[in-house]
C-alpha positions as CSV (number, residue, x, y, z in Angstrom):
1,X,0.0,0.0,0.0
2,X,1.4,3.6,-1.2
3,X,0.3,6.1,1.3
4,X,0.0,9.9,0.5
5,X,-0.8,13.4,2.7
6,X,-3.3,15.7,1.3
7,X,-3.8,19.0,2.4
8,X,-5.9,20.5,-0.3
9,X,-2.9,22.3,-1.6
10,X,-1.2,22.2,-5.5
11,X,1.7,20.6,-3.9
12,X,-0.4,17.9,-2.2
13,X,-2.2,17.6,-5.5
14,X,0.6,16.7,-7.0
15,X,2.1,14.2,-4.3
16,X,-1.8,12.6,-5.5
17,X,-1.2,12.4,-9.1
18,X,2.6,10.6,-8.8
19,X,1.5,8.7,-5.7
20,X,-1.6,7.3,-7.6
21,X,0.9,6.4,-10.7
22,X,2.9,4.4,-8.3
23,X,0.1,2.8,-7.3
24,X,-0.2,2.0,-10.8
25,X,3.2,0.5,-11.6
26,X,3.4,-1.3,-8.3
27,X,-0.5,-2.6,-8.2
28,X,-1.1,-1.8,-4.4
29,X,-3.6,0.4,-3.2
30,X,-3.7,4.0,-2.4
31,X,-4.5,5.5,1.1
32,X,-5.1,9.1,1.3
33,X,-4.4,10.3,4.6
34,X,-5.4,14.2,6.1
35,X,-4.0,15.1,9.8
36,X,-6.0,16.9,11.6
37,X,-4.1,19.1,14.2
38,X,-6.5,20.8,16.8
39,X,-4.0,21.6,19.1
40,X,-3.8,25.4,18.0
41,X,-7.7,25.8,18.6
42,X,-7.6,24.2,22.7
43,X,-8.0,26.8,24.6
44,X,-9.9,26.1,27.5
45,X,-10.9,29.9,28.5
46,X,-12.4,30.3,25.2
47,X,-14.2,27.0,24.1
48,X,-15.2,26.3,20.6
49,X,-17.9,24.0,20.4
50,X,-18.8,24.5,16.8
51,X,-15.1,23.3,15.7
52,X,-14.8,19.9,15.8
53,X,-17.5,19.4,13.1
54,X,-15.5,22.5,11.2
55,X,-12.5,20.4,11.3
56,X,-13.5,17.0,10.2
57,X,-16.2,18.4,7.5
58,X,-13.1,20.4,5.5
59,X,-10.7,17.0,6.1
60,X,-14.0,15.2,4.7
61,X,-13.7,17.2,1.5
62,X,-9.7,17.8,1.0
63,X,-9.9,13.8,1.1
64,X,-13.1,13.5,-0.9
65,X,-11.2,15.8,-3.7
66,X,-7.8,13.9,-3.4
67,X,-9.1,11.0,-4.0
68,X,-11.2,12.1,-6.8
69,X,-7.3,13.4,-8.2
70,X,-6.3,9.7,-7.5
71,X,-8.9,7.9,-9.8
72,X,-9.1,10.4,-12.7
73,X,-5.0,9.7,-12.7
74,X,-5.5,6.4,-12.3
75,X,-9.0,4.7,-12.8
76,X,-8.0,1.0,-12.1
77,X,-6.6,1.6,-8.7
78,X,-8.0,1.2,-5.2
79,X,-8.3,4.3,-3.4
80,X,-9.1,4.8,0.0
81,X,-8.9,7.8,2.5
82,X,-8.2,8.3,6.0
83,X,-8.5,11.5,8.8
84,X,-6.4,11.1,11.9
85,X,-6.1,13.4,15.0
86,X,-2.3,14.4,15.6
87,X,0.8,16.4,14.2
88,X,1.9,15.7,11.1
89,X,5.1,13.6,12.0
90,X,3.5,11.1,14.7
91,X,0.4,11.0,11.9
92,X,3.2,9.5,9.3
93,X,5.2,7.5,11.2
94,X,2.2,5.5,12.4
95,X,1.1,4.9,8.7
96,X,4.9,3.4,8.0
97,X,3.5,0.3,9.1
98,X,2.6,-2.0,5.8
99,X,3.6,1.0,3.9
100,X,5.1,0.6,0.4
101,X,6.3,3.8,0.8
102,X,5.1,7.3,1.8
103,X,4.3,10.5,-0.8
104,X,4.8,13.8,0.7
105,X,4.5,17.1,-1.1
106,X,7.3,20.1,-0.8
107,X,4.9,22.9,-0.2
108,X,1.6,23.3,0.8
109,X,-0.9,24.9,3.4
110,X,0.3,23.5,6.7
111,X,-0.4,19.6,8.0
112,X,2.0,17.3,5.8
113,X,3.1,19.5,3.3
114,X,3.6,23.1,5.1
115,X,6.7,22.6,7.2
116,X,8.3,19.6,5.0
117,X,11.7,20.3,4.6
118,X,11.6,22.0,7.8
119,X,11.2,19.0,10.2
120,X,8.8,16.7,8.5
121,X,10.8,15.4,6.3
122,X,13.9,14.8,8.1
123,X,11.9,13.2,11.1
124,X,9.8,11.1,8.7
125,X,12.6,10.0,6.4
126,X,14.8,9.3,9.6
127,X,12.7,7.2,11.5
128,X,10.0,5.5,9.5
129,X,11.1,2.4,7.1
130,X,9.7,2.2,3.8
131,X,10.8,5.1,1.1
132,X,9.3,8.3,1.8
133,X,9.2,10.5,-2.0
134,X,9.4,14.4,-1.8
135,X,8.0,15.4,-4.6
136,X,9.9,18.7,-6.0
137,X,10.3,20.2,-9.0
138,X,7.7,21.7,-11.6
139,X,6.0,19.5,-13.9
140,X,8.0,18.2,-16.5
141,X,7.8,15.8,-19.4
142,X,8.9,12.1,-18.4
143,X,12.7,12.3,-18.6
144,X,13.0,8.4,-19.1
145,X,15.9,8.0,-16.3
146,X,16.2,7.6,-12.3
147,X,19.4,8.9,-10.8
148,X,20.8,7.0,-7.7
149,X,23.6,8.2,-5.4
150,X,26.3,5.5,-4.5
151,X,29.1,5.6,-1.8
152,X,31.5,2.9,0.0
153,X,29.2,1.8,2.7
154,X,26.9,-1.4,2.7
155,X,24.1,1.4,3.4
156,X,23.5,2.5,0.5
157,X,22.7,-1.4,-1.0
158,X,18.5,-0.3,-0.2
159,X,18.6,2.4,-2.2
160,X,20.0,1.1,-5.3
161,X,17.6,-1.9,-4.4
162,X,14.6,0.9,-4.9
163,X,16.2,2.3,-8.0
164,X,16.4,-0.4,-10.0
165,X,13.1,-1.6,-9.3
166,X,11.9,1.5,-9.9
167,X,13.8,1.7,-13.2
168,X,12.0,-1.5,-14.3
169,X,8.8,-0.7,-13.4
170,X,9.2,2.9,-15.5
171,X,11.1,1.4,-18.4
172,X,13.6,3.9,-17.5
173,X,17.4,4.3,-17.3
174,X,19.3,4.1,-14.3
175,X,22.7,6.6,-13.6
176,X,24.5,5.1,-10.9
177,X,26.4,8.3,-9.5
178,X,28.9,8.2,-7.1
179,X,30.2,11.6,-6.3
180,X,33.8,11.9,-4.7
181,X,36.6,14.2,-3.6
182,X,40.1,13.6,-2.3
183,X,40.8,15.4,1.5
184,X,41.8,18.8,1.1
185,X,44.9,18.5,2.6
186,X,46.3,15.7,0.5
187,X,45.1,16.8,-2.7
188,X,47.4,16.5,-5.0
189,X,50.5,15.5,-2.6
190,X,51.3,12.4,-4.6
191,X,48.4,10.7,-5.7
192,X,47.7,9.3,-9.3
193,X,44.5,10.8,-10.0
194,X,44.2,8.6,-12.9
195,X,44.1,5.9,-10.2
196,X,41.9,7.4,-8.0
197,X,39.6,7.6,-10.7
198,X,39.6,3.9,-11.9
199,X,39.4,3.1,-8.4
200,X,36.4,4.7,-7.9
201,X,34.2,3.4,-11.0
202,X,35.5,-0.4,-10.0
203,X,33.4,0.9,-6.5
204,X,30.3,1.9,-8.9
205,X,30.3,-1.5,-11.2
206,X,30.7,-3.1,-8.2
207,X,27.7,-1.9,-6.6
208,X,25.8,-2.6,-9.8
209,X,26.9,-5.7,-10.4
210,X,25.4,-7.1,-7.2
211,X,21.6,-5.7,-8.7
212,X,22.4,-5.8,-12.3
213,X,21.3,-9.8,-12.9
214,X,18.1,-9.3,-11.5
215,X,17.7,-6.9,-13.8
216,X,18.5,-7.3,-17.2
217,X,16.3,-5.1,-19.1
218,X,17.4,-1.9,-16.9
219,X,20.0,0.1,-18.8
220,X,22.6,1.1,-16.6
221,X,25.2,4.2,-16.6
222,X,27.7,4.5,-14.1
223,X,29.4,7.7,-13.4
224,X,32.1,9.1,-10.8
225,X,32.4,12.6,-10.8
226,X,35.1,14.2,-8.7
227,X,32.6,16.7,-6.7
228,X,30.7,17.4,-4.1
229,X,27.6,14.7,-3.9
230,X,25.0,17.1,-3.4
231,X,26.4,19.1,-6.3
232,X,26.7,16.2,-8.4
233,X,23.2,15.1,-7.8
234,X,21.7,17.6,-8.1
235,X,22.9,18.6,-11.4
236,X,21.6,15.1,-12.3
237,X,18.7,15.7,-10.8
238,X,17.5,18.4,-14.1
239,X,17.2,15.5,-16.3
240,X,15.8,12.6,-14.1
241,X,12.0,11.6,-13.1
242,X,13.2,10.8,-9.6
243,X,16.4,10.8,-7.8
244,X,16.9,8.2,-5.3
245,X,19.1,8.6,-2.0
246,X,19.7,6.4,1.4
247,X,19.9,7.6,4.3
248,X,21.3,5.7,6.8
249,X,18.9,5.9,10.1
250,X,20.7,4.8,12.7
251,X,17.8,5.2,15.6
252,X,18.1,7.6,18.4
253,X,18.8,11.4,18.7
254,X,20.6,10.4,14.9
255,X,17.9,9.3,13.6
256,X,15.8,12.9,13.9
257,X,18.5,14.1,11.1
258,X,19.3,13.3,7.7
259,X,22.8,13.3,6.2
260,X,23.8,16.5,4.9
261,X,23.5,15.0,1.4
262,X,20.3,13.7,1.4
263,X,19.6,16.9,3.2
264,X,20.6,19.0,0.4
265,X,19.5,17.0,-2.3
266,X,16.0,17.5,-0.7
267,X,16.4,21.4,-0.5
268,X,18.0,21.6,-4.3
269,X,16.9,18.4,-6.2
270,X,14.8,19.5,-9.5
271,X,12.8,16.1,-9.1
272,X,10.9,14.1,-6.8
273,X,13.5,12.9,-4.5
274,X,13.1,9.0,-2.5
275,X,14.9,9.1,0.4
276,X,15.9,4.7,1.0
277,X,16.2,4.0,5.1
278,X,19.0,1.4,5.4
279,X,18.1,-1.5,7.7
């Protein structure tokens, strides 16, 4: 089941539309979810009797009108919808259960998709376990590619899992990217550069080679810029439909904050980003 916040906003709308074509590709079914927060309006001097019904009767209609979004886009999927009391994080992280994955929006009116890439996202992506998709960017035609960011750690195995599987599912090439730079203060104090760079495409292929069997018909390029990550992604990021990143969740206080790359690919990416929580 692909889950998705609706707030009654464009950028919800369009978390809708992408989460519905997911649904799609993937055959699950859709749950569209609205928080409702009524934490601002508790004031016990001044009591509001008439708000509760306020509340739940605009929810009723953001999720009656999401879900109409969801079947136009997709009329062969199951849609349902869902209004829960509470803030927007605990909201989410409760829906992570069974979860495919989650569909958030980058802007919006408040509830999922106001304060996103203010602590939403990191606090979802950190904590919950399926993928959780930002989608960013202005509408664009269908690129025909999905970008994944590789490094050196087993961590990042998840999300090149998701990318290729997505890849397949959208008939769509996958760039492998790993981004790299050599410490400041040895650069250039006897290394072969030519080296360093062989070195670090043999990491790329072997990444993909663990994946690449199970997928035969995905068309794969691998790249290893020398640059910053977040630079380097991000510039791929202008011609992909999605751009996939882990993140590596480690549980705790960590877990309340991304990396600072898939922080900043979530701030700059041109395209819905998929932020992968390693095991």
């Amino acid at each position: 089941m692909i889950v998705v916040g609706a707030d009654g906003s464009a950028a919800a709308r369009d978390a809708v539309e992408r989460a519905a074509d997911d649904a799609f590709r993937m055959r699950v079914p859709l749950r569209v979810v609205h928080a409702v927060d009524r934490s601002p309006y508790q004031i016990h001097k001044f009591p509001a009797p008439w708000l509760p019904d306020m509340l739940t009767g605009e929810a009723r209609r953001i999720l009656r009108e999401a879900a109409d979004v969801a079947r136009e886009r997709q009329p062969s999927i199951e849609v349902t919808t869902q209004i829960v009391e509470g803030l927007p994080v605990p909201v989410l992280r409760d829906q992570d259960n069974g979860a495919t994955e989650i569909v958030l929006g980058c802007r919006g009116l408040g509830g999922f998709a106001g304060a996103l890439l203010g602590s939403v996202s990191t606090q979802v992506a950190g904590h919950v376990r399926c993928p959780v998709v930002v989608i960013r960017g202005e509408r664009r035609p269908v690129r025909g590619e999905i970008v994944v960011g590789v490094d050196d750690s087993p961590e990042c195995e998840p999300a090149l899992a998701y990318a290729f599987e997505q890849a397949r599912l959208r008939g769509a090439t996958l760039r492998v990217l790993h981004a790299w730079q050599l410490p400041v203060q040895v650069s250039g104090a006897g290394y072969d550069l030519d080296e360093v760079r062989a070195a670090q495409y043999r990491l790329v292929s072997d990444r993909v080679r663990v994946f690449a069997g199970d997928y035969p018909e995905v068309k794969v390029l691998e790249e290893a810029p020398s640059a910053h990550p977040v630079d380097a992604l991000t510039a791929a990021s202008d011609q992909a439909d999605l751009l996939v990143v882990g993140s590596h969740g480690r549980g705790g206080l960590k877990a309340a904050l991304l990396g600072s790359v898939s922080r900043g690919v979530l701030h700059h990416a041109r395209c819905p980003v998929a932020v992968i929580r390693s095991a």
